[in-house]
PDB file of N, CA, C and O in Angstrom:
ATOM      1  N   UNK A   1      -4.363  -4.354-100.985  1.00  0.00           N
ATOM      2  CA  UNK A   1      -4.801  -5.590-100.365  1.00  0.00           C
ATOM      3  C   UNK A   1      -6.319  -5.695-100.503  1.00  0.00           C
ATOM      4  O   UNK A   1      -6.862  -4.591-100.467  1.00  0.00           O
ATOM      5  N   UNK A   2      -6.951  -6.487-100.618  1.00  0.00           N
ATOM      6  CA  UNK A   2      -8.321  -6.928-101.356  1.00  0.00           C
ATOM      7  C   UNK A   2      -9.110  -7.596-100.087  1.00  0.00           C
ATOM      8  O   UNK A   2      -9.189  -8.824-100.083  1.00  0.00           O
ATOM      9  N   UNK A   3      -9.630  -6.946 -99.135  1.00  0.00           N
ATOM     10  CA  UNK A   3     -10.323  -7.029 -97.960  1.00  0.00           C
ATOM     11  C   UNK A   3     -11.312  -8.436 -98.698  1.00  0.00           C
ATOM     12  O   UNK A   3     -11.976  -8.418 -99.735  1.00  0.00           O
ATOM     13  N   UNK A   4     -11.115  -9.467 -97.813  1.00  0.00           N
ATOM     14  CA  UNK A   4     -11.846 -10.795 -97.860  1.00  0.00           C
ATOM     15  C   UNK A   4     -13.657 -10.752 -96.860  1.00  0.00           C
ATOM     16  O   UNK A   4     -13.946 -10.163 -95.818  1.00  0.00           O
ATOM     17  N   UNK A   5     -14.286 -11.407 -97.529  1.00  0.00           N
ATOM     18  CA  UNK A   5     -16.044 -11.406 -97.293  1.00  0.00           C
ATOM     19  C   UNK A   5     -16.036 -12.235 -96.613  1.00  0.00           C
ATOM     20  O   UNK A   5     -15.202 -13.135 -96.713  1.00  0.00           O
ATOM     21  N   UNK A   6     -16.951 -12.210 -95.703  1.00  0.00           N
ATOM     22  CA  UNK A   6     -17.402 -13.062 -94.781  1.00  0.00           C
ATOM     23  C   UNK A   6     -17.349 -14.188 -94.785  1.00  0.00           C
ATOM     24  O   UNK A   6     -17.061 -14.831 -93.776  1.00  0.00           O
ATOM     25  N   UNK A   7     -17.745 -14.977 -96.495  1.00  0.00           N
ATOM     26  CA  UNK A   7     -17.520 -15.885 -96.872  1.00  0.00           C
ATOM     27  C   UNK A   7     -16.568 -16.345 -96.922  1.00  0.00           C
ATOM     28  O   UNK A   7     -16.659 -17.433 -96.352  1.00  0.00           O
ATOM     29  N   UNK A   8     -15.357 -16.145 -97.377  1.00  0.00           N
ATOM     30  CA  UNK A   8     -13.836 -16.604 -97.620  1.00  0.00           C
ATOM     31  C   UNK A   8     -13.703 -16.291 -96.184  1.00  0.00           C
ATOM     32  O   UNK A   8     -14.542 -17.060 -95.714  1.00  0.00           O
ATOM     33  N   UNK A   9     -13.335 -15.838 -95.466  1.00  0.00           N
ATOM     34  CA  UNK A   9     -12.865 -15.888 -93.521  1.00  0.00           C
ATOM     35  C   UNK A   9     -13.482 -16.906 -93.341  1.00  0.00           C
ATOM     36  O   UNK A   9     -12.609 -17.687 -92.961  1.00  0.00           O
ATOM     37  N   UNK A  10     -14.850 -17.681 -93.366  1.00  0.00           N
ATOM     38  CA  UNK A  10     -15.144 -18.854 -93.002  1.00  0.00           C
ATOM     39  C   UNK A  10     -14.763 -19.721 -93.685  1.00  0.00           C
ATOM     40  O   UNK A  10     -14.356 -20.749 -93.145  1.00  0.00           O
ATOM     41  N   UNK A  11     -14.766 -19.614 -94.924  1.00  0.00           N
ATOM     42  CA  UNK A  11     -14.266 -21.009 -95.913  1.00  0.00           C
ATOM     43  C   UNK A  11     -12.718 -21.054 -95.270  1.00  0.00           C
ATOM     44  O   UNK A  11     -12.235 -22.148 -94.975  1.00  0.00           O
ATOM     45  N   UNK A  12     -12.170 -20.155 -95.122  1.00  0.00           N
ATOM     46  CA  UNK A  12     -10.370 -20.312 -94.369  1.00  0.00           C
ATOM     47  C   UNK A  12     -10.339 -20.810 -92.993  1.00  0.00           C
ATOM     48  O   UNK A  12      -9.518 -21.718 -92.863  1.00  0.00           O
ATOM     49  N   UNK A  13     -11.027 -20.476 -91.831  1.00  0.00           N
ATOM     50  CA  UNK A  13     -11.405 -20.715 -90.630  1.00  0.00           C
ATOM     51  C   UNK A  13     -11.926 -22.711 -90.935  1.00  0.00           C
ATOM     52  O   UNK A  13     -11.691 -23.712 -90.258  1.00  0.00           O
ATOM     53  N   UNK A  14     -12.613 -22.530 -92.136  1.00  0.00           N
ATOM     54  CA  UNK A  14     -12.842 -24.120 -91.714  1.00  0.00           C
ATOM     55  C   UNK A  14     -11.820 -25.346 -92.512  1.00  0.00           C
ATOM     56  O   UNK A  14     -11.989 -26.554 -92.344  1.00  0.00           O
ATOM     57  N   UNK A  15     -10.602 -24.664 -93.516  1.00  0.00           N
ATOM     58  CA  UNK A  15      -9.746 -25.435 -93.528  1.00  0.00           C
ATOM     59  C   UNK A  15      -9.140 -25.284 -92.879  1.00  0.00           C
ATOM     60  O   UNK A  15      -8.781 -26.343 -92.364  1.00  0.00           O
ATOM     61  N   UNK A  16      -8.519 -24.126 -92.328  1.00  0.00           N
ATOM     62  CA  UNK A  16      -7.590 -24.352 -91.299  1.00  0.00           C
ATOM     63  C   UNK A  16      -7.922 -23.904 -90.193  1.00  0.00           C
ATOM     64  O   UNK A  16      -7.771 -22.724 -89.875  1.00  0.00           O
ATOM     65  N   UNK A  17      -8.666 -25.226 -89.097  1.00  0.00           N
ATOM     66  CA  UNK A  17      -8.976 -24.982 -87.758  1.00  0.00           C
ATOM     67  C   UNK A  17      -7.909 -24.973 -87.101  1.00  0.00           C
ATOM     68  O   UNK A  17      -6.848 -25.409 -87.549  1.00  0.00           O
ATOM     69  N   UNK A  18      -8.102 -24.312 -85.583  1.00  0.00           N
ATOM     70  CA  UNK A  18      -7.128 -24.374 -84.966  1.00  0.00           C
ATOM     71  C   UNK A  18      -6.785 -25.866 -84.978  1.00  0.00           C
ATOM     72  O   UNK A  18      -7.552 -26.778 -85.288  1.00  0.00           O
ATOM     73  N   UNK A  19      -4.948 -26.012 -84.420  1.00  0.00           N
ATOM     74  CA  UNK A  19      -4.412 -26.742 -83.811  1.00  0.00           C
ATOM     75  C   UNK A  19      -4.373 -27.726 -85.430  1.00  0.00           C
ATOM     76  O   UNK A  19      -4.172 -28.940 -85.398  1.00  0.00           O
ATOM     77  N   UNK A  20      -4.613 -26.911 -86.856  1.00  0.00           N
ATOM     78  CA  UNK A  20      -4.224 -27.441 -87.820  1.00  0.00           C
ATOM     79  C   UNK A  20      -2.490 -27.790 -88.022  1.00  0.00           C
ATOM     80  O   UNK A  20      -1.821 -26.815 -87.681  1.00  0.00           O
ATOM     81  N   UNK A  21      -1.750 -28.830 -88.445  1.00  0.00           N
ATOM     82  CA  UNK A  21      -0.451 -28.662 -89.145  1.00  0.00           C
ATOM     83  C   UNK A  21      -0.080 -28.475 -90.233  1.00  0.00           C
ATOM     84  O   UNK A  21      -0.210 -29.414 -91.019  1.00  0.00           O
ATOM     85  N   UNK A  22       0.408 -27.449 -90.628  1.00  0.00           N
ATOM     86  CA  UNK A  22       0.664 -26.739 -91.970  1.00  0.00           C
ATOM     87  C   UNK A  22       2.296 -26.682 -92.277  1.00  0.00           C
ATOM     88  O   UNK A  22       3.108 -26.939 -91.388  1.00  0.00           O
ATOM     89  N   UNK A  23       2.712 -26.303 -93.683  1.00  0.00           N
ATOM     90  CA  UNK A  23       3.701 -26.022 -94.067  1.00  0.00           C
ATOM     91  C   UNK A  23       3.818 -24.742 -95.232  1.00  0.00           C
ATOM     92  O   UNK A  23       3.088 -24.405 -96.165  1.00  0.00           O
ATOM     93  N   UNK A  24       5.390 -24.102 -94.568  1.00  0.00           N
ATOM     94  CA  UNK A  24       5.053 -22.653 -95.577  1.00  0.00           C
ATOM     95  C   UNK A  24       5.365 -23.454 -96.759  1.00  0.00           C
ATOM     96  O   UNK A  24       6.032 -24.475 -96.924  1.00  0.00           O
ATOM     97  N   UNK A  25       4.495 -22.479 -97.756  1.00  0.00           N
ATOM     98  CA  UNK A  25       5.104 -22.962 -99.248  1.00  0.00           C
ATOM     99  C   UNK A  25       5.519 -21.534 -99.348  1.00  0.00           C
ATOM    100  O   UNK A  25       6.726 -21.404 -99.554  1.00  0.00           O
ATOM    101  N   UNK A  26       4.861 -20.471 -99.260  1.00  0.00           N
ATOM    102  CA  UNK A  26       5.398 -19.298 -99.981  1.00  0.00           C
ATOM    103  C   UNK A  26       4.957 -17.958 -99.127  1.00  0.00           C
ATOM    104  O   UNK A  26       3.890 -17.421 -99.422  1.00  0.00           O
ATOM    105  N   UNK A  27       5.867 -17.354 -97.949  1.00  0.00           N
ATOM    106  CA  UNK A  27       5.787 -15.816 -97.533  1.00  0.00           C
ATOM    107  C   UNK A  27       6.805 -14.750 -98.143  1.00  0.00           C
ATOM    108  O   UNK A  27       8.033 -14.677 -98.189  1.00  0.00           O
ATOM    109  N   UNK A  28       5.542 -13.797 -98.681  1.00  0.00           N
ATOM    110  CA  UNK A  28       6.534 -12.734 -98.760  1.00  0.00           C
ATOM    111  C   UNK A  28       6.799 -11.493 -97.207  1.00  0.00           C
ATOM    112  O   UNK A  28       6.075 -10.585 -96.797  1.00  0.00           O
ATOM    113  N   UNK A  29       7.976 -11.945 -96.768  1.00  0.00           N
ATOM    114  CA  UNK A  29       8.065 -11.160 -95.551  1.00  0.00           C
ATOM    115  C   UNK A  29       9.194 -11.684 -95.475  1.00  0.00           C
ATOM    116  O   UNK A  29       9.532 -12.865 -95.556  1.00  0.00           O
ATOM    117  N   UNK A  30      10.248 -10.002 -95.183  1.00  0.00           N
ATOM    118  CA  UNK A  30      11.374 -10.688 -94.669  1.00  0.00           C
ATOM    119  C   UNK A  30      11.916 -11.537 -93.415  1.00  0.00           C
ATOM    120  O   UNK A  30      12.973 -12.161 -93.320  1.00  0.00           O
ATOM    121  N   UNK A  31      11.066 -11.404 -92.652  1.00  0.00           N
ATOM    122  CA  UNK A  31      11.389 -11.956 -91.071  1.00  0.00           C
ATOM    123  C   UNK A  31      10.622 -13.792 -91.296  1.00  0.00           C
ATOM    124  O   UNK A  31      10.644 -14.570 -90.343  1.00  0.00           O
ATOM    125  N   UNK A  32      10.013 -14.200 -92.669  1.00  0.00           N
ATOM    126  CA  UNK A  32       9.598 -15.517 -92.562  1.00  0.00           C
ATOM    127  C   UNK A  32      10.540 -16.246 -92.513  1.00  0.00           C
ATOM    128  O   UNK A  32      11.658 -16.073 -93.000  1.00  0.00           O
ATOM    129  N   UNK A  33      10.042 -17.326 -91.772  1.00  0.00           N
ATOM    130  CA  UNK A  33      10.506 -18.836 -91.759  1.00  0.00           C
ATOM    131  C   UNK A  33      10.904 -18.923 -92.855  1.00  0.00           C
ATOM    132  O   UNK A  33      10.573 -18.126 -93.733  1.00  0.00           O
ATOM    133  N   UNK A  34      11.883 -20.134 -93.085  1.00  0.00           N
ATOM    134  CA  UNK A  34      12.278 -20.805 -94.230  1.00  0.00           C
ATOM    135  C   UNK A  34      11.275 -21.736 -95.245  1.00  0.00           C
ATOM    136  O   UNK A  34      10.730 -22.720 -94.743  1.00  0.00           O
ATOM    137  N   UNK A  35      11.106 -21.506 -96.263  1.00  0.00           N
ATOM    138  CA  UNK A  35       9.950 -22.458 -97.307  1.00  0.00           C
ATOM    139  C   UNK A  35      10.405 -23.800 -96.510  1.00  0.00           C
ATOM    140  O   UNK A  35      11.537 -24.259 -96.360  1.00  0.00           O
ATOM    141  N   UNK A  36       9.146 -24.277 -96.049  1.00  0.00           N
ATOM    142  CA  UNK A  36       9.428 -25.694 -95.629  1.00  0.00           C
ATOM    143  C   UNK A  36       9.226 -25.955 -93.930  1.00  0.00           C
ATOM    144  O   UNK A  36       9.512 -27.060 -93.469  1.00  0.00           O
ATOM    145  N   UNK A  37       8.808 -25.059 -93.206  1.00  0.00           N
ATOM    146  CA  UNK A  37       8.884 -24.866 -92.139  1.00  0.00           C
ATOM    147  C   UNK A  37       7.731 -25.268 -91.703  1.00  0.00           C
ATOM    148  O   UNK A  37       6.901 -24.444 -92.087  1.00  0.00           O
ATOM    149  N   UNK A  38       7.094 -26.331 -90.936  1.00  0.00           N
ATOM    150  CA  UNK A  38       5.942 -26.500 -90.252  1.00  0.00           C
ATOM    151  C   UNK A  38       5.755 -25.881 -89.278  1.00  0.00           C
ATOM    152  O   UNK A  38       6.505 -25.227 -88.553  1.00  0.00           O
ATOM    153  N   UNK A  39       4.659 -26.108 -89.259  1.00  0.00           N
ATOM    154  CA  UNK A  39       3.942 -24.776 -87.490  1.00  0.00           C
ATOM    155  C   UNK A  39       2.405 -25.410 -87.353  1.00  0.00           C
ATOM    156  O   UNK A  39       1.893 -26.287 -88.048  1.00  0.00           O
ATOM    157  N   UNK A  40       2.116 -25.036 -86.779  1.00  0.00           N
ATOM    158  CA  UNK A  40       0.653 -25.535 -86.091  1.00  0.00           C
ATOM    159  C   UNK A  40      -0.297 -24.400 -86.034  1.00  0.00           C
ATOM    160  O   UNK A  40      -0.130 -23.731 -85.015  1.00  0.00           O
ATOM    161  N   UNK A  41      -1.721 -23.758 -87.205  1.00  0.00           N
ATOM    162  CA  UNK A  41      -2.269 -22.735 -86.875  1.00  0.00           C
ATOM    163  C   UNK A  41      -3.086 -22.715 -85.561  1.00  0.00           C
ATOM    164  O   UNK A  41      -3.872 -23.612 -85.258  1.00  0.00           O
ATOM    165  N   UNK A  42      -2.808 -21.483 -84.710  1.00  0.00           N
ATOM    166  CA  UNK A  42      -3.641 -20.912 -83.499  1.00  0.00           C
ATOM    167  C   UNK A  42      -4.664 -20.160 -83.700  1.00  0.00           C
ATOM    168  O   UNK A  42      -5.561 -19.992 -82.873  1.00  0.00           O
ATOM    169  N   UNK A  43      -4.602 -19.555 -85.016  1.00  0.00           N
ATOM    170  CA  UNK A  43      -6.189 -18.708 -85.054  1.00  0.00           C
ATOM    171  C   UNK A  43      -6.344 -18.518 -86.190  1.00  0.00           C
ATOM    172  O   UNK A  43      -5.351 -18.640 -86.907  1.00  0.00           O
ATOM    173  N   UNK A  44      -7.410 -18.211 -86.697  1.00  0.00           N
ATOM    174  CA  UNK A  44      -7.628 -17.633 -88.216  1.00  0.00           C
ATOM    175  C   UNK A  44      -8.511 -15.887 -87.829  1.00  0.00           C
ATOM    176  O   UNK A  44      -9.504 -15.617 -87.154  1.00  0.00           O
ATOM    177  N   UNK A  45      -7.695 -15.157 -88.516  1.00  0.00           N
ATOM    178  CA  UNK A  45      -8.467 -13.616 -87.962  1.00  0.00           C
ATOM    179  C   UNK A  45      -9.511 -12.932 -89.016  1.00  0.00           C
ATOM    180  O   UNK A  45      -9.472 -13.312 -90.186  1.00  0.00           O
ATOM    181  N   UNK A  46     -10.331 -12.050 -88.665  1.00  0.00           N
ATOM    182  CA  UNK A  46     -11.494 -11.360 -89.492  1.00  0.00           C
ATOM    183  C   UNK A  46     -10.994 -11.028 -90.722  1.00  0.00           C
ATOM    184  O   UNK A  46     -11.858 -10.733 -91.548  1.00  0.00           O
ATOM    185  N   UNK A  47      -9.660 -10.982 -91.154  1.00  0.00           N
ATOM    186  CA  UNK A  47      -9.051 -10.635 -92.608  1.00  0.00           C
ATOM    187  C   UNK A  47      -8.972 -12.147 -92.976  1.00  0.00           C
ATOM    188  O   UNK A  47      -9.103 -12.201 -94.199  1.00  0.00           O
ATOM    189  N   UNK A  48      -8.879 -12.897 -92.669  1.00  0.00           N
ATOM    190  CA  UNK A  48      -8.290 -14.374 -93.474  1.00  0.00           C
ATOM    191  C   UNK A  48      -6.715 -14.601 -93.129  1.00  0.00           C
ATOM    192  O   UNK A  48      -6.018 -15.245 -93.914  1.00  0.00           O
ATOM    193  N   UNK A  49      -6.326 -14.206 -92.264  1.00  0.00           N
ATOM    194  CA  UNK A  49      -5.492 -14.329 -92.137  1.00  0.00           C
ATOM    195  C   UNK A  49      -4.938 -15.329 -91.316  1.00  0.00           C
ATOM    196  O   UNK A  49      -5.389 -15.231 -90.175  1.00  0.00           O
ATOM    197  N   UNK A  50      -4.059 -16.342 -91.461  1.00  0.00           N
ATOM    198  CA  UNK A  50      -4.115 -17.790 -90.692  1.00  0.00           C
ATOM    199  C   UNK A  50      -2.565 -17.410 -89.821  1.00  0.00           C
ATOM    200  O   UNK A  50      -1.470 -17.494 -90.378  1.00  0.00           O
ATOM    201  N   UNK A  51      -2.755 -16.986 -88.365  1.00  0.00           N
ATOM    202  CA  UNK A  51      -2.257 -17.322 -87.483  1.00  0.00           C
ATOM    203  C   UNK A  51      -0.925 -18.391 -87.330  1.00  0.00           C
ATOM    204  O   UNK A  51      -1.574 -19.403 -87.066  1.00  0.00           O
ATOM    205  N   UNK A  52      -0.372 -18.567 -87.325  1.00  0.00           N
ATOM    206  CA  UNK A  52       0.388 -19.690 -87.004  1.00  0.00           C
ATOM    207  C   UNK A  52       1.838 -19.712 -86.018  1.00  0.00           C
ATOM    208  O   UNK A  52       2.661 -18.798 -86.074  1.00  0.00           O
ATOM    209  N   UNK A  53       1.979 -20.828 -85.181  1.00  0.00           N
ATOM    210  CA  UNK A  53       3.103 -21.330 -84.385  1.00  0.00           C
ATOM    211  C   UNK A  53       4.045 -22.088 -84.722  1.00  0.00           C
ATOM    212  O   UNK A  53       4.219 -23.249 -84.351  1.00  0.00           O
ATOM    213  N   UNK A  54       4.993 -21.173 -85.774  1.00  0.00           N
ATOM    214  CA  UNK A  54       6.082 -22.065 -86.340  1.00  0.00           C
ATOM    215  C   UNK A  54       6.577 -22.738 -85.619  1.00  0.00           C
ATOM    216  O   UNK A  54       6.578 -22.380 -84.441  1.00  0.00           O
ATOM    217  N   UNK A  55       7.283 -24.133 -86.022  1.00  0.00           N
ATOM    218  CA  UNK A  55       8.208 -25.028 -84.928  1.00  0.00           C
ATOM    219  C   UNK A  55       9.313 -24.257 -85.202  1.00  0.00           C
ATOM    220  O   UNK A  55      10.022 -25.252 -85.053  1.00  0.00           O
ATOM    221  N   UNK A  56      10.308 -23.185 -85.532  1.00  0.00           N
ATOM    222  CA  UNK A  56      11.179 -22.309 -85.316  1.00  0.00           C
ATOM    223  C   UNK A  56      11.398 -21.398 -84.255  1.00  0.00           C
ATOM    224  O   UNK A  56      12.439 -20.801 -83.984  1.00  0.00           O
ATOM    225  N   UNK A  57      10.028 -21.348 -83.546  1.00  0.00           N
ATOM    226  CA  UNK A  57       9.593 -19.923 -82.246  1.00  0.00           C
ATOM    227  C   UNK A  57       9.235 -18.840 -83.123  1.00  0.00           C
ATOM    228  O   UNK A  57       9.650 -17.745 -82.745  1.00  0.00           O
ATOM    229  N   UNK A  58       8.531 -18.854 -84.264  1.00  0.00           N
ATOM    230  CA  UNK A  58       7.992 -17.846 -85.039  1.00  0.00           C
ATOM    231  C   UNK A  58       6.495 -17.834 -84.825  1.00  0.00           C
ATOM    232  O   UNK A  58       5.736 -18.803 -84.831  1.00  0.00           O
ATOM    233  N   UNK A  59       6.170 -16.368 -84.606  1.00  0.00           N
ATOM    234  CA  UNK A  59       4.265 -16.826 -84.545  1.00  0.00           C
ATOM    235  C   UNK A  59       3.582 -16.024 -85.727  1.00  0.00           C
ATOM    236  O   UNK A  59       2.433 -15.585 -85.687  1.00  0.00           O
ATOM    237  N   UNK A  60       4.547 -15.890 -86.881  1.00  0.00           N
ATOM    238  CA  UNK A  60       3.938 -14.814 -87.956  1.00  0.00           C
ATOM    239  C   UNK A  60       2.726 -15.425 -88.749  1.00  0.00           C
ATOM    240  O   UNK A  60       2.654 -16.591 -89.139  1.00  0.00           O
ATOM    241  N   UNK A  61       1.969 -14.629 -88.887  1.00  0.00           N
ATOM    242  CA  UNK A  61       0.739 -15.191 -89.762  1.00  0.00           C
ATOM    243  C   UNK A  61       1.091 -15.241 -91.414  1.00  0.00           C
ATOM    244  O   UNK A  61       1.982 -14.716 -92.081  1.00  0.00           O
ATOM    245  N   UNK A  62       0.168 -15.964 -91.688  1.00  0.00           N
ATOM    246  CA  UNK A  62      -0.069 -16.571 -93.514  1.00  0.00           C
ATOM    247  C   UNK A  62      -0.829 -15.157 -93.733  1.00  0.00           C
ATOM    248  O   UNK A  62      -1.690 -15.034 -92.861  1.00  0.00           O
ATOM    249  N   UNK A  63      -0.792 -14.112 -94.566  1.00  0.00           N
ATOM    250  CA  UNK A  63      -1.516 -13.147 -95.184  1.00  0.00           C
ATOM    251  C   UNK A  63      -2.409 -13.896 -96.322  1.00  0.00           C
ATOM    252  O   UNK A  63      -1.912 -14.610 -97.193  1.00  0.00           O
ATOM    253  N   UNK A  64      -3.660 -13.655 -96.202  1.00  0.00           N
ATOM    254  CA  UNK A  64      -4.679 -14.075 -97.048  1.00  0.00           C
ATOM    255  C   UNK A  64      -4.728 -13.746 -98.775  1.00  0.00           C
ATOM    256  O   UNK A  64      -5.437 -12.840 -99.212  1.00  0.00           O
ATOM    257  N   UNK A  65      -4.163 -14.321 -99.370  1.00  0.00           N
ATOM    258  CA  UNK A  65      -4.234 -13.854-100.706  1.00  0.00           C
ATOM    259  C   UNK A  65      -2.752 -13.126-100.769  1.00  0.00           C
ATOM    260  O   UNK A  65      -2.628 -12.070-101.390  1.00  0.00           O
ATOM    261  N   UNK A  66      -1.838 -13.634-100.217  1.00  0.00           N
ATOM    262  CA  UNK A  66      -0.192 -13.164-100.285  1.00  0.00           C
ATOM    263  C   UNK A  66       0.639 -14.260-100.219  1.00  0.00           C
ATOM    264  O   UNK A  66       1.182 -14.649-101.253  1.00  0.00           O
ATOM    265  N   UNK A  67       0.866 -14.937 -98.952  1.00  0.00           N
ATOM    266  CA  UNK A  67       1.023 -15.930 -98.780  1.00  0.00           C
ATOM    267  C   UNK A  67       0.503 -17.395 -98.835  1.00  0.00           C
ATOM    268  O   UNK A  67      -0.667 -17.673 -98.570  1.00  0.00           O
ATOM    269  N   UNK A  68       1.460 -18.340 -99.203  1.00  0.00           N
ATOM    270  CA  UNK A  68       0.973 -19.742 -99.440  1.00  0.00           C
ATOM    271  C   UNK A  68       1.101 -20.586 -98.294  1.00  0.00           C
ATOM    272  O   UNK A  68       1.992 -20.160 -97.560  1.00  0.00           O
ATOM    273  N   UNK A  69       0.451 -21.809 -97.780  1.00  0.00           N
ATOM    274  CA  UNK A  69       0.576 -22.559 -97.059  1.00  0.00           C
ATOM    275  C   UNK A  69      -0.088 -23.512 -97.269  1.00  0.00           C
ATOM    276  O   UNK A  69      -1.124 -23.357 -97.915  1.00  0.00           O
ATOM    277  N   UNK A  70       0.318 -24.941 -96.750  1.00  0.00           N
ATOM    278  CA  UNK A  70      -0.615 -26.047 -96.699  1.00  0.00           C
ATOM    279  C   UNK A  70      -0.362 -27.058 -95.478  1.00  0.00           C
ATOM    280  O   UNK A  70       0.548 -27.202 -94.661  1.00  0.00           O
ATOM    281  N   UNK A  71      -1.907 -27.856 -95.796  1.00  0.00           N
ATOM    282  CA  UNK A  71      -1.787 -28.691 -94.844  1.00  0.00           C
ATOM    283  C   UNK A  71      -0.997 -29.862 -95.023  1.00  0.00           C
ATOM    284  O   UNK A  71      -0.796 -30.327 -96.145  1.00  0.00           O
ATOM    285  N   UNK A  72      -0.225 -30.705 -93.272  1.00  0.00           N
ATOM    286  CA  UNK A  72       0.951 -31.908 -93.920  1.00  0.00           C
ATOM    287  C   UNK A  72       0.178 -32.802 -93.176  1.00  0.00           C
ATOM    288  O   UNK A  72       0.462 -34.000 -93.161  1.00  0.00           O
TER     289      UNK A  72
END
């Protein structure tokens, strides 16, 4: 895993602010949501990692440079 710079955690933090609405395009994890699943991000963390509150009752995060997501 390729530890993200200060720079990229903020460039991620400022697309996806909290209380952003997003959709998965692509987790690798077996316990993810279904491709297609909206959620609302709650935090972005010191790795880049984007937080999120699936509308499923899932609160698994987007891994930075693993997983895909976007804004709807």
């Amino acid at each position: 895993m390729k530890i993200p710079t200060q720079r990229q955690v903020a460039y991620v933090r400022n697309s996806f602010p909290i209380g952003t609405r997003v959709e998965l395009v692509e987790m690798d994890d077996v316990q993810a949501p279904p491709v297609g699943t909206e959620g609302t991000v709650i935090f972005v963390d010191d790795m880049a990692d984007v937080a999120v509150a699936w509308d499923n009752g899932s609160t698994l995060s987007a891994v930075y440079g693993v997983d895909y997501i976007k804004k709807v």
